[in-house]
Each structure stands twice: as structure tokens, then as C-alpha cells.
C-alpha positions as a printed Julia matrix, in Angstrom:
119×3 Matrix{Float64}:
  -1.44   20.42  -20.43
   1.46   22.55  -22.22
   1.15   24.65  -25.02
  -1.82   24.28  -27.76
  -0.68   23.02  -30.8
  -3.31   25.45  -32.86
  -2.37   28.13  -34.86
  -5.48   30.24  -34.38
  -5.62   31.92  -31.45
  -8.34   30.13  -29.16
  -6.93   26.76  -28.33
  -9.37   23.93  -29.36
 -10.35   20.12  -28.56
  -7.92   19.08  -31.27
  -5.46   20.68  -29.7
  -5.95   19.48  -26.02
  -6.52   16.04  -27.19
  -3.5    16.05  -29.62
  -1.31   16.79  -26.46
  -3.15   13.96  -24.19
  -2.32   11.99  -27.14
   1.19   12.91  -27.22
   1.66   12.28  -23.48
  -0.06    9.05  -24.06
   1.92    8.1   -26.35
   5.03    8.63  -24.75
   3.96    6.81  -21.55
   2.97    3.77  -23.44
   6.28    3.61  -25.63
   7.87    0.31  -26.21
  11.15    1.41  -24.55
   9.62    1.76  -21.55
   8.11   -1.31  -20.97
  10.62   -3.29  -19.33
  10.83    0.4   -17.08
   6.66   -0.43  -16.05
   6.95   -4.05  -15.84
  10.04   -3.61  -13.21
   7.53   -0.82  -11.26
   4.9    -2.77  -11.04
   6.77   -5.6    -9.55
   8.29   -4.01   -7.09
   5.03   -2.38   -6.34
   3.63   -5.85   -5.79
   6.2    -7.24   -4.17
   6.38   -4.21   -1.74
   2.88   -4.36   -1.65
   2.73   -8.4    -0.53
   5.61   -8.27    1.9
   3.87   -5.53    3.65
   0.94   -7.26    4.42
   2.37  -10.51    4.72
   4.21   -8.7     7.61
   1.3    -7.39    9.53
  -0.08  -10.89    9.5
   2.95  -12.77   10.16
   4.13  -10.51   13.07
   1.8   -11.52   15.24
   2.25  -15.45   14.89
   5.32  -14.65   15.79
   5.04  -13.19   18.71
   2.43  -16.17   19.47
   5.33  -18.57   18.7
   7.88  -16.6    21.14
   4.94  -17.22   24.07
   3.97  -13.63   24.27
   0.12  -14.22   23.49
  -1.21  -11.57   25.77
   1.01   -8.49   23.82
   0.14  -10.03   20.16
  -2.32   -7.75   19.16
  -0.71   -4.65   20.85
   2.29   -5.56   18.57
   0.47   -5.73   15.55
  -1.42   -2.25   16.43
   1.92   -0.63   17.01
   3.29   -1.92   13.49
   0.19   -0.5    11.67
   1.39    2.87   13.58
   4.89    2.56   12.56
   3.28    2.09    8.89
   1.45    5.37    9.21
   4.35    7.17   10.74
   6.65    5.65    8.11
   4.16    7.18    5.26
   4.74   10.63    6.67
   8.42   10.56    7.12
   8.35    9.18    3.13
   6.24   11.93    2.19
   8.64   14.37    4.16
  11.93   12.77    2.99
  10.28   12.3    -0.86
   9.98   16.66   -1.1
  13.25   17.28    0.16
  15.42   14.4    -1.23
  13.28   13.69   -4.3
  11.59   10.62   -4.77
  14.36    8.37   -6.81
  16.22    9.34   -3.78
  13.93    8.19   -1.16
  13.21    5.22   -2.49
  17.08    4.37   -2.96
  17.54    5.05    0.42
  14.05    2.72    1.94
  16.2    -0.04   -0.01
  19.38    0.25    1.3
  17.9     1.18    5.0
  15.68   -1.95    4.5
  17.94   -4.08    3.65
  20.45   -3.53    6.22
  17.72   -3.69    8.96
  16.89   -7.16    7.01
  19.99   -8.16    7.81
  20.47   -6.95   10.86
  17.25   -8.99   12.1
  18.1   -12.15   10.47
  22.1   -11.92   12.09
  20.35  -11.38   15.5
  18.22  -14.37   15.29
């Protein structure tokens, strides 16, 4: 919680909630509200297109005629999910996690592309 902010020698509530304040405070500040409304839309958005994903996925492979392998398809993309969480994790403590998530982008985007140009 960082250093009391009491001169005496014990530290005491005041102090404790003075710095929970203070880091309050900071997180809520007006310049950074454009900052947390930008996170939590990408959040969402990440959020939505993942699921809408696992769902669509398998109408598609209905649509290409391949009903008998539909739900093994959607079973392996919930795998690559979890094996995508742990290479995130992995990548996040070595590169950093600005970093990591700079790189999902790009890597995400070009595989977007990639997709829609082989279609």
C-alpha cells in the first residue's frame, strides 16, 4: 500500500485509507477517462467477437456441408482459446503486456485478412 503518511511511528487507519484514497483518486481522474472508456470497449468488443465466433463457427461449417465434424470444430476452437490464454499469459511476462496486446492486434489482423483474401 506504500508508505504511511503518519508521522508517529505506528501507521494508522488514516493513514492506510488516505493512500487507498490517493490511489482512488488517481484511477478515477478526469484525464483518464477517455483512457477507460477506450478499455472497456475494446474489452467488449473483444469480448463479443469471441463468442460470436464460437457460435458462428459452427454454422459455418454446417453451411460448407460438413455437419458430421461441426461440433468437433467448435470443441477444437474452445481448445485453441485455452491454449491461446496460456501462450498470452507466457508472452504477457516476457514481452510485457502493452506489448502483447500490440502484437494479438497486428497478428489478428493479418490472419483477418488473410481469411477473408482466401475466401
Amino acid at each position: 500500500d506504500g508508505p504511511p503518511l503518519a508521522t508517529d511511528d505506528a501507521p494508522s487507519q488514516t493513514a492506510r485509507y488516505t493512500t487507498w484514497r490517493a490511489k482512488l483518486a488517481q484511477l478515477t481522474h478526469g484525464s483518464l477517462l477517455r483512457l477507460h472508456l477506450l478499455s472497456c470497449s475494446v474489452a467488449w468488443c473483444l469480448n463479443f467477437a469471441s463468442k460470436g465466433s464460437e457460435i458462428w463457427v459452427g454454422v459455418y461449417v454446417e453451411r460448407l456441408g460438413l455437419r458430421h465434424i461441426s461440433r468437433s470444430i467448435y470443441f477444437f476452437s474452445l481448445g485453441g482459446k485455452v491454449l491461446g490464454d496460456l501462450v498470452n499469459v507466457k508472452l504477457s511476462e516476457r514481452l510485457g503486456r502493452i506489448r502483447t496486446l500490440q502484437l494479438c492486434f497486428i497478428s489478428s489482423s493479418a490472419l483477418l485478412f488473410c481469411f477473408l483474401a482466401a475466401s
